[in-house]
C-alpha positions in Angstrom: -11.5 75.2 75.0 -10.7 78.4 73.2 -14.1 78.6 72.6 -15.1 78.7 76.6 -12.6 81.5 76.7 -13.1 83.8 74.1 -16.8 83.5 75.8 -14.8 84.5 79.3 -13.4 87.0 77.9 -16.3 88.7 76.5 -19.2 88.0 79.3 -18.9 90.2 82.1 -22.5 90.8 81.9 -22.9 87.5 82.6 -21.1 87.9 85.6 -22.8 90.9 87.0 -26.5 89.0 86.0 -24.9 86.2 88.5 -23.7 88.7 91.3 -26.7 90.1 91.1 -29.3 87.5 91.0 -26.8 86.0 93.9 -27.6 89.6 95.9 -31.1 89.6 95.4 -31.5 85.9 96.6 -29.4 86.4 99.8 -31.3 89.5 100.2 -35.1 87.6 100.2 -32.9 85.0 102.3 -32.4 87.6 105.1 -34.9 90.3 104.6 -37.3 91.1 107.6 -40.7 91.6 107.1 -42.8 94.7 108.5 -44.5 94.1 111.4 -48.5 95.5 111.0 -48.8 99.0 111.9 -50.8 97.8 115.0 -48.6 95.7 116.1 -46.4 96.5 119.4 -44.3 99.4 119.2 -40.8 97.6 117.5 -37.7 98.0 119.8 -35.1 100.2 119.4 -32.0 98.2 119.7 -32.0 95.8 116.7 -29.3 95.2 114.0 -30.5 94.7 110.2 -30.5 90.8 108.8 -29.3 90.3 113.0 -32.3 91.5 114.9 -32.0 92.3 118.7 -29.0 90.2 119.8 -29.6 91.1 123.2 -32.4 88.2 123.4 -30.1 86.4 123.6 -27.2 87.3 125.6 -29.5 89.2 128.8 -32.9 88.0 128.2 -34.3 89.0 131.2 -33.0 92.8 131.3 -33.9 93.0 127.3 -37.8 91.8 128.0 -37.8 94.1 131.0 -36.2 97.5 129.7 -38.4 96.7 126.5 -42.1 96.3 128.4 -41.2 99.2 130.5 -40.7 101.7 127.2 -44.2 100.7 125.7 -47.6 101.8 127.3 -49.2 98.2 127.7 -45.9 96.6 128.0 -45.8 95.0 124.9 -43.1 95.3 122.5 -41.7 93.9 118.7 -38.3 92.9 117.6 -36.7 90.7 115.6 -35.1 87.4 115.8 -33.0 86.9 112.4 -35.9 87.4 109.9 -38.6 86.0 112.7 -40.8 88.8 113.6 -41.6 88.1 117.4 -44.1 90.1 120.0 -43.3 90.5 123.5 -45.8 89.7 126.0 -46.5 91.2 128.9 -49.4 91.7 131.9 -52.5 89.9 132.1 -54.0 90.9 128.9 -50.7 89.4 127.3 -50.8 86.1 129.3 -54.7 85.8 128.4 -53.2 86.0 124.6 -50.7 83.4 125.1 -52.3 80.7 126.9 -56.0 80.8 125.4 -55.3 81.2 121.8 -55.8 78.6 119.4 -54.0 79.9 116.7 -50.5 80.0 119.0 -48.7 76.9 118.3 -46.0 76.0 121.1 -44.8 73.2 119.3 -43.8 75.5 116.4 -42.9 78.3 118.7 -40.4 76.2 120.8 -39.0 73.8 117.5 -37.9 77.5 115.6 -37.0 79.8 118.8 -35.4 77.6 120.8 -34.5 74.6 118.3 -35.9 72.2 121.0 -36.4 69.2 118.6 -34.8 67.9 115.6 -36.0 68.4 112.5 -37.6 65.1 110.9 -40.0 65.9 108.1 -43.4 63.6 107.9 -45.1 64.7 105.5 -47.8 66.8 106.5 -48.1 70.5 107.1 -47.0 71.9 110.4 -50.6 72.3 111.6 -51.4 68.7 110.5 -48.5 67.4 112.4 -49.2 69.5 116.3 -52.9 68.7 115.8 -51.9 65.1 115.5 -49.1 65.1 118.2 -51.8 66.7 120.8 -54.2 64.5 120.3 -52.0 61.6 120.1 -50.0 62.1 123.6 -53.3 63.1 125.1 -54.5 59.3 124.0 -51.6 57.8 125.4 -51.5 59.5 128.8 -55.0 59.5 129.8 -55.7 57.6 133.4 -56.3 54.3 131.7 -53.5 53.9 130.0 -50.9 55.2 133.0 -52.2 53.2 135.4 -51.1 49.9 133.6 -47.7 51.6 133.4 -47.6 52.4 137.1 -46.3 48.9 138.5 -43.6 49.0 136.0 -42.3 52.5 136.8 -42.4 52.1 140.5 -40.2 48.9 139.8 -38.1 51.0 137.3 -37.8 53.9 140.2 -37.2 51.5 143.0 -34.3 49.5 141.1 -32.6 52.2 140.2 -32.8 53.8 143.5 -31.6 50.9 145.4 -28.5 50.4 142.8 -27.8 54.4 143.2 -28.0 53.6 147.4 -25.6 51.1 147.3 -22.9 52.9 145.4 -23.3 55.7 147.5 -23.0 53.1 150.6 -19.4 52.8 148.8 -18.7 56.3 147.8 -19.5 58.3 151.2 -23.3 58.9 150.7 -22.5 61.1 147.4 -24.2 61.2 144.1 -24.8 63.8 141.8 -28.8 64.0 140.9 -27.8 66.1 137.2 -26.4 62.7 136.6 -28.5 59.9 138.2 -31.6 61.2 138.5 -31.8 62.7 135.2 -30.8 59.1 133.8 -34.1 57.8 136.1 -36.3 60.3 134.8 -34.9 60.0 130.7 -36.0 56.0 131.9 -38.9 56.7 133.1 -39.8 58.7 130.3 -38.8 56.2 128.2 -40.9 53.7 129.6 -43.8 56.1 129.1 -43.4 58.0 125.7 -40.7 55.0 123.6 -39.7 51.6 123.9 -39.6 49.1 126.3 -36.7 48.0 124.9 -34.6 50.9 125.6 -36.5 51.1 129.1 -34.8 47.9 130.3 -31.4 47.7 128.6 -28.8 49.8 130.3 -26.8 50.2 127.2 -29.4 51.0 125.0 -30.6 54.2 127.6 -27.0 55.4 127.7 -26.7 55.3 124.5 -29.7 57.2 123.6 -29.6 59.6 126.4 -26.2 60.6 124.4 -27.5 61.4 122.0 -30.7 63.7 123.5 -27.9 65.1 125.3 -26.2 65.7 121.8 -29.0 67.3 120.2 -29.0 69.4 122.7 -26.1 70.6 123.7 -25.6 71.6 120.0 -28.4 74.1 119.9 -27.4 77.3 117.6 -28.0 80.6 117.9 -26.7 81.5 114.3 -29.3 78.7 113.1 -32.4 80.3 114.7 -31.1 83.8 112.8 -30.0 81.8 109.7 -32.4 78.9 109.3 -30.8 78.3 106.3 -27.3 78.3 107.1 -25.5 74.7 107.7 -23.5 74.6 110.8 -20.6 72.6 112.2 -23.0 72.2 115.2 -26.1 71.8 113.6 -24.7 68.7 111.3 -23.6 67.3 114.7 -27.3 67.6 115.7 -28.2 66.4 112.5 -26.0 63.2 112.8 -26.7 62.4 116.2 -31.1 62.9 115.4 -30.2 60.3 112.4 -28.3 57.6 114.5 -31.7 57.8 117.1 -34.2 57.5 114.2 -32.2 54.7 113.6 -32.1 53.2 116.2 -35.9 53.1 117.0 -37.0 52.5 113.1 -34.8 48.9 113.8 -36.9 48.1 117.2 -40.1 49.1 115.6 -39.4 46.7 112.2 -38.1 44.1 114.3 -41.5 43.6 116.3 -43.3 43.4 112.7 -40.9 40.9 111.5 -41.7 39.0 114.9 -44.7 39.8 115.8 -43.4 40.7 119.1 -45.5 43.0 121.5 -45.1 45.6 124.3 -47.4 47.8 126.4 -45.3 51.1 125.6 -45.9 53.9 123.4 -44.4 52.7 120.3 -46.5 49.3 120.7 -49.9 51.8 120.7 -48.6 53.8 117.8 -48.5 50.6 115.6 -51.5 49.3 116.8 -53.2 52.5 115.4 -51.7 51.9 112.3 -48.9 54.6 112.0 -46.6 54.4 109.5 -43.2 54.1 110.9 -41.7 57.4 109.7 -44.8 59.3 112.0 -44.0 56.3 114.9 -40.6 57.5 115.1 -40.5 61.2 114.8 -43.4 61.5 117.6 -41.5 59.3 120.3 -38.3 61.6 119.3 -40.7 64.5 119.5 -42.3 63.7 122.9 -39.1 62.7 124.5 -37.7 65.7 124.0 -40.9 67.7 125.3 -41.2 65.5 128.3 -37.1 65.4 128.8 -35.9 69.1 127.9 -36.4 70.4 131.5 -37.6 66.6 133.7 -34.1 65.7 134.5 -33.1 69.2 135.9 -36.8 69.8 137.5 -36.3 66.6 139.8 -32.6 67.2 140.5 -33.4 70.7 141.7 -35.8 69.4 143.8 -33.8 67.4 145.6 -31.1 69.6 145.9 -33.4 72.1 147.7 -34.7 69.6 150.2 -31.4 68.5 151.3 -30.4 72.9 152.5 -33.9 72.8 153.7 -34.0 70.1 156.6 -37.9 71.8 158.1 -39.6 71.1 154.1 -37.4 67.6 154.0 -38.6 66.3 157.6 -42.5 66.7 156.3 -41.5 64.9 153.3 -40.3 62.5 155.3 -43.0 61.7 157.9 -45.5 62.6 154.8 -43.8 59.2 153.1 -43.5 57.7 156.4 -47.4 58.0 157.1 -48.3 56.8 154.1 -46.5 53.5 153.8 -48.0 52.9 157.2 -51.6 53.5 156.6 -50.8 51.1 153.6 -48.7 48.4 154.7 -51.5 45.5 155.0 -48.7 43.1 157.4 -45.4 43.8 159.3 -43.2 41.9 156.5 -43.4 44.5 154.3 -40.8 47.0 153.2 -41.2 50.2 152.2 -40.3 49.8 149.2 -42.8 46.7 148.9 -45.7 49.3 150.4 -45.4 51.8 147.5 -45.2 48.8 144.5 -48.3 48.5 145.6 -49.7 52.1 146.0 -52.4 53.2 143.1 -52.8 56.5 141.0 -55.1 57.6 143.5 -53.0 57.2 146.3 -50.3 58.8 144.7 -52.5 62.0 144.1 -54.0 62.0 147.4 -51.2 60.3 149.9 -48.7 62.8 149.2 -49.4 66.5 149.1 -46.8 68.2 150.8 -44.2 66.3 148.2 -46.2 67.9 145.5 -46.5 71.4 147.2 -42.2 70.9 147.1 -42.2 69.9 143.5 -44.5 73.1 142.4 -42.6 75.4 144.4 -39.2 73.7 142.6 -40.7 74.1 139.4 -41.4 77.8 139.8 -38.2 78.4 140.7 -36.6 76.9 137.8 -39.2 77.6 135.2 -37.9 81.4 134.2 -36.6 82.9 130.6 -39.4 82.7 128.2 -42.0 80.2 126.9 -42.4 80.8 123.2 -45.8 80.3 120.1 -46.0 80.8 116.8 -49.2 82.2 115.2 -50.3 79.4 112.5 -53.1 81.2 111.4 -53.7 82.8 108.4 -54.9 86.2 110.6 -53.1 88.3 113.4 -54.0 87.9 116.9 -55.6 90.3 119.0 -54.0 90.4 122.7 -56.5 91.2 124.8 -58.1 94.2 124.5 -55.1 96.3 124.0 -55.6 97.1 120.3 -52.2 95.3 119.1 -51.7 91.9 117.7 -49.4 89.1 117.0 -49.1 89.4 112.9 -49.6 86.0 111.2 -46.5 83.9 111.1 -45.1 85.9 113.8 -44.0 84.7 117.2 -45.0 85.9 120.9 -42.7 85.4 123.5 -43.6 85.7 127.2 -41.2 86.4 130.2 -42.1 83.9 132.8 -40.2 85.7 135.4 -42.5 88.6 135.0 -44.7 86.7 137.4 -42.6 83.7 138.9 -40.2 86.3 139.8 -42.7 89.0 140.7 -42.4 90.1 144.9 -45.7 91.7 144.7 -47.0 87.7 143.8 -44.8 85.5 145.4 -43.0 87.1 149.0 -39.5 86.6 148.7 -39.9 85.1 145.4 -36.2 83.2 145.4 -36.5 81.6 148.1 -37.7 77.8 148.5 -41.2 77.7 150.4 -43.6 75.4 149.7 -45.8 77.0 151.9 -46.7 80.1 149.7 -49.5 77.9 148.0 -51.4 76.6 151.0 -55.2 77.6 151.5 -54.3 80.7 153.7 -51.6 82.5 151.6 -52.1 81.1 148.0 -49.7 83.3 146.6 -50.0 82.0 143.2 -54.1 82.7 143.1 -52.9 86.6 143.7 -53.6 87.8 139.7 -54.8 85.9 136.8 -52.3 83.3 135.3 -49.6 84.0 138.2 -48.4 80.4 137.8 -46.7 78.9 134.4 -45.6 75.6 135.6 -48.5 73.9 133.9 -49.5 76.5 131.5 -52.6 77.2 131.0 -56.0 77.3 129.5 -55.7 76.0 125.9 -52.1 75.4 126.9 -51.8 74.0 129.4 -49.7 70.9 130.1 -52.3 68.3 130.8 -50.6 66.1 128.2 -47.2 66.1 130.2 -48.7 66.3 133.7 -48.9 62.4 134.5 -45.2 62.5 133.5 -44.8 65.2 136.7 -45.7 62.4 139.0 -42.2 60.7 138.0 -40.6 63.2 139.8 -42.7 62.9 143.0 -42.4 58.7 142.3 -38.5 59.7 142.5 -38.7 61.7 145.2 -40.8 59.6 147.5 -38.6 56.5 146.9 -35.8 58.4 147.6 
């Protein structure tokens, strides 16, 4: 003991090698790189280690003030130590949907903190080349059509429990609530387990948890990724008890060699191991669920303050149970059980002109990549680039939100993309609801038809 401190005593350089290894590790923890010297010009309201706060708290006005300062409209700044390029124009929207090397998987998992972290394994790339090609497998035609009878059965159910408590409660419901359950189900029923699609407990209890991960997004985690968080362990916590919980369904149907026609039931039939089963139906749920729920609430909501776009919805529905119903018995309800995909992309048209308008509406803030190359990306032909391991972020509301595109552009009307006005064919790229080129949502787009499924039952 008085050895240990005699040694005390006479080892302060000890102490100040500790400090300052400690100080030189926090400052590589923290340190922003240089953006390339042809990269966009870098902002002028940033903070050191911070960045440019103002992201954050008034994106819009902070994307806006920034493109106007620069000559092609792009700009730099930091997020944390992220270095990210703002987007803007045609030559910036070219950039962002059509190249390859812009991951939006990445983009959205670190910028936004949009799924949990479960490690696999493999490399990032490894993992989004996977995913893409994986959902794109499960969605295709074939496979959603054997899923259709199920989901209109889901939909209906619901719908009729949700009509009869309203019967009871003064024709009042709140579609944040039960729509967003019927969509989390329906996605479920897509995109996880059959399991969870058809017990009631089991979907609350999972939706919790979504809702948990969620709700405890941090912004001090996206500028510290390293920093552990009273929120982020709560995130943590609540992604564990879910892997969990679908890990015990998928061992269970080895143990009984019990089978389903669901997502999970494909995955093991291609032989993934169950770590990569799990973390891609957590994965796409989120995807598919992050904005679903809200998207066909909205809808809704709009319809009901706009009684002229509700009344064609209406007679739209009406005429086609009728040129279906094959004898008088028939419900309604029993009409569209019996509807295929095709008639569900050609029947109803004016529902899906309402659910593209709604979507504009509330698709706004930013859409986010990350450049997984090894290279910078040119946008466009403006000279500047995206610097490897960088981020672009693009204002939606530059065009969604642009008068000189869309007339009146806060206002509900479907009618802005019929053949004669086609507001959204005005410039290049004017419409992000589906993204585009090689990002465009064709993976998630059969999962759009659960709102119109919603909506038309409704």
């Amino acid at each position: 003991m008085t050895a240990v401190l005699d040694y005390l005593q006479w080892s302060p350089t000890v102490y100040c090698g500790i400090i300052a290894a400690l100080v030189l590790l926090l400052g590589r923890t923290v340190r922003q790189p240089p953006f390339p010297s042809n990269a966009p010009p870098l902002v002028t309201e940033s903070y050191p280690v911070l960045g440019a706060l103002r992201f954050f708290k008034s994106r819009k006005s902070f994307c806006q003030g920034s493109s106007a300062n620069t000559k092609t409209g792009n700009y730099s700044f930091y997020v944390g130590k992220h270095r990210v390029v703002g987007l803007s124009g045609i030559e910036g929207r070219k950039a962002f949907y059509g190249s390859k090397e812009l991951s939006m998987f990445e983009g959205y998992s670190v910028l936004l903190n949009a799924t949990p972290d479960i490690d696999t394994g493999d490399s990032a790339n490894q993992f989004v080349s996977w995913f893409n090609k994986t959902i794109s497998k499960l969605l295709r035609k074939e496979n959603f059509v054997k899923n259709l009878p199920i989901l209109v059965n889901d939909a209906t159910t619901a719908i009729g429990r949700l009509l009869d408590r309203c019967a009871k409660n003064r024709g009042v419901f709140d579609p944040f609530d039960d729509i967003n359950k019927l969509v989390y189900q329906l996605n479920m029923r897509t995109l996880g387990a059959t399991e969870i699609a058809e017990s009631s407990a089991l979907l609350d209890k999972s939706l919790h948890l979504v809702d948990e991960i969620n709700k405890n997004n941090s912004t001090v985690r996206i500028i510290f990724g390293w920093m552990i968080t009273p929120t982020h362990l709560r995130r943590l916590f609540a992604a564990g008890r879910l892997y969990l919980m679908f890990k015990k369904l998928e061992r269970d149907r080895r143990r009984t060699s019990r089978r389903e026609q669901d997502a999970m039931q494909f995955l093991m039939d291609e032989g993934e191991d169950t770590l990569k089963i799990v973390t891609f139906i957590v994965a796409s749920l989120f995807a598919s669920q992050l904005n679903s729920g809200v998207n066909a609430a909205w809808v809704l909501c709009r319809l009901a303050a706009d009684a002229g776009w509700a009344q064609r919805v209406r007679a739209e529905v009406d005429s086609a149970v009728a040129k279906h119903r094959t004898h008088p018995e028939q419900t309604a309800l029993d009409v569209l059980r019996e509807l295929t995909v095709d008639d569900w992309e050609s029947d109803f048209p004016t529902t899906n002109l309402c659910l593209q308008e709604s979507i504009r509406l509330q698709t706004v803030g930013a859409a986010f990549r990350k450049n997984m190359s090894r290279r910078d990306v040119p946008i466009g032909n403006t000279g500047e680039v995206v610097p490897k391991g960088g981020f672009a972020a693009l204002p939606i509301d530059d065009v969604h939100m642009n008068p000189d595109i869309y007339t009146n552009p806060s206002l509900f009307d479907p009618g802005r993309y019929l053949p004669d006005r086609a507001e959204d064919k005005k410039v290049p790229l004017a419409y992000g609801g589906w993204g585009h080129g090689r990002h465009v949502c064709c993976e998630f787009l059969p999962l759009v038809k659960h709102y119109g499924l919603i909506l038309v039952v409704l």
